[in-house]
N, C-alpha and C positions, 0 to 999 in steps of 0.2 A: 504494500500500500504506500500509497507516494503524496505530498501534498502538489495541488494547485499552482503552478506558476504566479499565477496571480494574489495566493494568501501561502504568500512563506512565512511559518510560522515556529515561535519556539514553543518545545514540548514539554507542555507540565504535567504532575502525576493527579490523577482522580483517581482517589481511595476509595474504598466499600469497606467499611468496617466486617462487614457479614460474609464476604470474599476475601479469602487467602490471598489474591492477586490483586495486581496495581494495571492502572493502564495508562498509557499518555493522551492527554488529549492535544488540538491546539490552542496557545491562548497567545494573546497579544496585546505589547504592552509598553509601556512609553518609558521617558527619561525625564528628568528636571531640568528645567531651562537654565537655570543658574551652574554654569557646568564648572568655575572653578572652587565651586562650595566641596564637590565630589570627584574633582581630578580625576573627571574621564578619559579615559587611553583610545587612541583612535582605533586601538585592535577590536573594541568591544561593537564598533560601525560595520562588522562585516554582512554579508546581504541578510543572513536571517536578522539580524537587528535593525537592519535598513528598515524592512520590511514590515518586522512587529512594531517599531516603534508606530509607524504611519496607521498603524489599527487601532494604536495603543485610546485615543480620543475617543473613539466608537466602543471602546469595550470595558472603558476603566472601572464600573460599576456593575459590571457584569459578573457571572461565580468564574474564578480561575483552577479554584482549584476545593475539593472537598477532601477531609480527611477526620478521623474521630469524630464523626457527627458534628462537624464545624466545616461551613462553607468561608472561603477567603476571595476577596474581589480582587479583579487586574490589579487597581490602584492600591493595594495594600501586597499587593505581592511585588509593583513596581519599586513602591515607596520603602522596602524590606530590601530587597537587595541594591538599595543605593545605599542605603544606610549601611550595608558591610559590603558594598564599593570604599565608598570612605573611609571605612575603618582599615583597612585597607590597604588604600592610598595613604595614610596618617602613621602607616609602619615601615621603617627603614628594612624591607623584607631583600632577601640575598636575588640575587638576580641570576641568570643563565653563565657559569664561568667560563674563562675559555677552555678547558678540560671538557667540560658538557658539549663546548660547541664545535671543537673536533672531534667528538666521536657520537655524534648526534647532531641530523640535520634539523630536528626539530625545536626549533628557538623563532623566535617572532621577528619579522620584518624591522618591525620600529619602538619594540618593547620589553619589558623587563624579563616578561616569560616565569615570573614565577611560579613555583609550584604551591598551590593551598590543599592539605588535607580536610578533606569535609567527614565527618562521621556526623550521623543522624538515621532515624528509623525515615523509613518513605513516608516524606510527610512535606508539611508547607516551609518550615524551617531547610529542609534538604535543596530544595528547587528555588528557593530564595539565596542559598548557600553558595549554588552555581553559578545562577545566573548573578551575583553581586562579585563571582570573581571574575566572570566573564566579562565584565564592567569594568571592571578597573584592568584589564590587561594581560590576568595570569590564566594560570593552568589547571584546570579543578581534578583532581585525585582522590575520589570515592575511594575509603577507607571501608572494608566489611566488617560489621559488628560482630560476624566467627570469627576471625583473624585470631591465632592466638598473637600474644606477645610477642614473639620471634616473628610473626609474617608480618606483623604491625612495623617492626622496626627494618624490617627487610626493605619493604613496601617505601618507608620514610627515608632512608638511606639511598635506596634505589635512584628512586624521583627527587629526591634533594630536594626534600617539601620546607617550603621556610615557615608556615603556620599551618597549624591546626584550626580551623571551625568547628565547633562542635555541640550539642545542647547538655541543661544540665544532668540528664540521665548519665552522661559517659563523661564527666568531667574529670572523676578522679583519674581513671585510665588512662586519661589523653594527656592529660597533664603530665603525669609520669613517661610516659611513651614520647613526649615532646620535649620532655627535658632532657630522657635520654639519647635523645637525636639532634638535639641542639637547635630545635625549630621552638619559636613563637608560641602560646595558644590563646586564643579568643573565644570566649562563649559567642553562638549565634545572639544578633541583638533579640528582642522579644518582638512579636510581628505587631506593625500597628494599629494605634486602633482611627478608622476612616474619620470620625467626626474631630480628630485631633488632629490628625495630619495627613495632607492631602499631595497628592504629584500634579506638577503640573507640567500637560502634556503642550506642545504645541509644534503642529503637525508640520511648519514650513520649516522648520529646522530639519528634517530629515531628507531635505534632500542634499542638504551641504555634507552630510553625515560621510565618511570614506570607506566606500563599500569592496575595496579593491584587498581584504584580506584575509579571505575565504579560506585559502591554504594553513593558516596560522594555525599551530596547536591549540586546541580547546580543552581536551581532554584525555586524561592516563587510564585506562582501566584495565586493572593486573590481569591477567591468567591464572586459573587455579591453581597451576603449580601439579596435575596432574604427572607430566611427563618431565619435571625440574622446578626448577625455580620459577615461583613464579614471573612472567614474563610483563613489561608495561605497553600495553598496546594503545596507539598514538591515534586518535582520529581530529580530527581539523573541523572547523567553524563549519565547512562546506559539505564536510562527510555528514555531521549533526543535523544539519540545514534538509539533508537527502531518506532522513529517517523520521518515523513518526508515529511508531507504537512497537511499545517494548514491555514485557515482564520481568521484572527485578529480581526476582527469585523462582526460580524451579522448584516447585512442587506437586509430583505425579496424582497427590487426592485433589492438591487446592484446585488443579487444572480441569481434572475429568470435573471435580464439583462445579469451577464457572461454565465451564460447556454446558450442562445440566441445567442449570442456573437459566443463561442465557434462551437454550430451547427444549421446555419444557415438553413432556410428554403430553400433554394436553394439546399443543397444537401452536400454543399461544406466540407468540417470539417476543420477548423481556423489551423493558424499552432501551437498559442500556450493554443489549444483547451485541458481543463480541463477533467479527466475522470471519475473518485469518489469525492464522497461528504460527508462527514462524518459532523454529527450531532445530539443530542441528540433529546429526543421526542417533547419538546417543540417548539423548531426550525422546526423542519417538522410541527405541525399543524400551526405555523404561516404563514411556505409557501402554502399549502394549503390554510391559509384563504384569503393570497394574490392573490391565482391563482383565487379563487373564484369572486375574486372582478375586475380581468379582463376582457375587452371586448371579443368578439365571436373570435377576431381574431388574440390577443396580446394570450388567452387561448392555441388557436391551434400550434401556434409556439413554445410556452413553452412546451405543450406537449412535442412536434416533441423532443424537445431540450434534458426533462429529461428523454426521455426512451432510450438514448445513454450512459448514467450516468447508475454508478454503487453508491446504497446508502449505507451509512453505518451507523455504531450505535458505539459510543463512542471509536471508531479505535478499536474495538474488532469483528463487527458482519458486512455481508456484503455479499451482493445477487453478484453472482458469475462473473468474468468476460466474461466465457466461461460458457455457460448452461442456464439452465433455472430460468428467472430473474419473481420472484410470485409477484404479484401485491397485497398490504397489507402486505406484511414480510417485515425482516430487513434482510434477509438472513441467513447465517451458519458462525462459526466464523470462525475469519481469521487466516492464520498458526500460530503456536504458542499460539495462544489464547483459552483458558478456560471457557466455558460457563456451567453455570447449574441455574436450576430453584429451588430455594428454597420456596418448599409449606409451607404454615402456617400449624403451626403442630395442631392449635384450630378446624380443620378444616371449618374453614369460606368459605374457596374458594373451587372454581372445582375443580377434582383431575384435575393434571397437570398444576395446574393454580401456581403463586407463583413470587417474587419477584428474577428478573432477577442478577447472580451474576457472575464478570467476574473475571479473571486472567492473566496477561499479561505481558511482557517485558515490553510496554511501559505503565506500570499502576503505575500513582504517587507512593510513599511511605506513606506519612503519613501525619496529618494535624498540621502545623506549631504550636507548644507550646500545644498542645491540645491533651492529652494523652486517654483520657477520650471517646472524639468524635471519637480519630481512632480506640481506640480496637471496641466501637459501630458500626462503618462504613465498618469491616472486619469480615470475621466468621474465626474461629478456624483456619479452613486450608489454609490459606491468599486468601480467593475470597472478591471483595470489591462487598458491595451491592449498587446499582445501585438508590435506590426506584424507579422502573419501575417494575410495574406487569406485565407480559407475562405471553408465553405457546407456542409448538412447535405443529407445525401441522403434518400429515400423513408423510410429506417428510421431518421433522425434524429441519422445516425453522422456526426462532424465530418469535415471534407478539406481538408485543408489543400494550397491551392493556388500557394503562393509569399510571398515579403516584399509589406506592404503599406507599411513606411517599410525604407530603407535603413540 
């Protein structure tokens, strides 16, 4: 799923208290005119902020975002992340050295580039968190509330995070963990309240705004660490800008339950009923192992539920909205996306058999400090390889048929 040309939008999380899962929606949303109160960085003008700012007038009083049974307006989500714009900016925070910036091309055109650790549960303070260091110029680095100790400081070592953001649920933690990394920490401010303080939006400023820095790093978010350390995967303002519904956490009941949720055995279809599902290979056999493990009659509703769903495969590949939707594919890609199968040239495999390689707008950049790993993890023409073996069948629908690297 892709937004609009027309309404580029940034993506905030709408909660369900009653659902395990989070979803994004889009919302948009402005800046304060008084720009050296908040020492805006011209990095934070890239096209999706071009774009939401110019909404931001039409929406400011609108819901941005729901969470714990508390609804939060544009203007109190704009007004929140200037507020830790500024705070911020108001911090002598360490900047990209040049050690970082030979061995790592990701550093910003005309800005400090620094890195800020964010810990917070998926909530308004999180998405405020971001987009206020998108604001002022740095690099946001979601921190997991698993993490033990050692991946925390791994993580903050790694990315040469100069501050912590954080709420007071996880102060003690952070503070510790930030002391011992030699970064900053700051509570998230408190979000405000609308009849005290107001943003003011105004729309002809946005077109002076410098929309030319799309490529810049926006954001770090690690790798589990499954097959090593884990790894920081780099996507850009532009990669962000090409995404626009994502689940924060993997959970084989919470999932099969929204599917359920959304369409009921009854007939009925929910109103804030989910449509696509995007997921790598591993995630679909563990839902399968789950549907397996269902009774006769939890099985049948799940059915009903996932053949209304459209699957996808790493927001590149995806059985059609309209058409005929093949039972075992991952579908055809999706516009703008780049697929091909790269056969092993030893010939081990089938003809047409080969590890699946994609291209995309919304496809990371490159892997945090690690020069080595990304030119391995792309070929020549920038397709990143996947390790998923596939092969396309008579109608040209991908199949993913197991891991081709561990």
């Amino acid at each position: 799923m892709r937004t609009s040309p027309a309404l580029k939008a940034i993506t905030v999380i709408n909660l369900r208290r009653s659902s395990s899962s989070s979803f994004l929606h889009t919302c948009r949303l402005g800046r304060e005119r008084e720009r050296p109160r908040f020492g805006y960085h011209k990095l934070a003008f890239a096209p999706v902020f071009k774009a939401a700012y110019k909404k931001g007038s039409m929406a400011r009083d609108s819901v941005a975002i729901r969470a714990d049974q508390k609804s939060y307006s544009y203007d109190q989500l704009a007004s929140s992340a200037l507020r830790i714009s500024s705070l911020l900016c108001s911090n002598d925070l360490k900047t990209t050295s040049e050690k970082t910036k030979n061995e790592n091309s990701a550093v910003l055109a005309g800005g400090c580039g620094a890195r800020i650790g964010i810990v917070a549960k998926p909530s308004f303070e999180f998405v405020a968190g971001v987009l206020g260091t998108w604001f002022s110029g740095c690099i946001a680095v979601p921190l997991a509330l698993s993490y033990p100790e050692s991946e925390l400081l791994h993580v903050m070592h790694d990315s040469d995070i100069s501050m912590v953001l954080s709420t007071e649920d996880y102060r003690e933690v952070l503070q510790n963990v930030a002391a011992k990394s030699g970064a900053k920490f700051s509570l998230i401010p408190p979000v405000p309240n609308v009849s005290s303080e107001t943003t003011v939006f105004d729309q002809s400023q946005a077109e002076k705004m410098d929309g030319q820095r799309g490529e810049d790093p926006a954001l770090i978010v690690y790798t589990s660490g499954t097959t090593g350390k884990p790894k920081g995967v780099v996507h850009t303002h532009k990669s962000i800008d090409a995404q626009v519904e994502f689940m924060p956490k993997f959970s084989v009941r919470g999932i099969w339950q929204r599917w359920r949720e959304s369409y009921p055995v009854n007939g009925n279809r929910a109103g804030d009923a989910i449509t696509a599902f995007t997921g790598v290979p591993t995630m679909y056999t563990r839902l399968i192992q789950g549907y397996e493990a269902m009774d006769t009659e939890l099985q049948a509703a799940s059915a009903s539920a996932a053949k209304q769903l459209r699957l996808m495969f790493v927001m590149a590949i995806s059985n059609p909205l309209r058409g005929a939707r093949k039972a075992g594919t991952v579908g055809n890609p999706l516009p703008g996306v780049q697929v091909k199968i790269a056969e092993d040239e030893s010939g081990s495999d089938a003809a047409g058999v080969g590890e699946i390689c994609v291209k995309s707008p919304s496809l990371f950049k490159e892997y945090w400090k690690l020069p080595k790993v990304t030119k391995d993890s792309f070929t020549a023409d920038g397709f990143f390889k996947t390790g998923d073996t596939g092969k396309q069948d008579e109608d040209g629908y991908y199949i993913i048929l197991g891991r081709t690297s561990g």
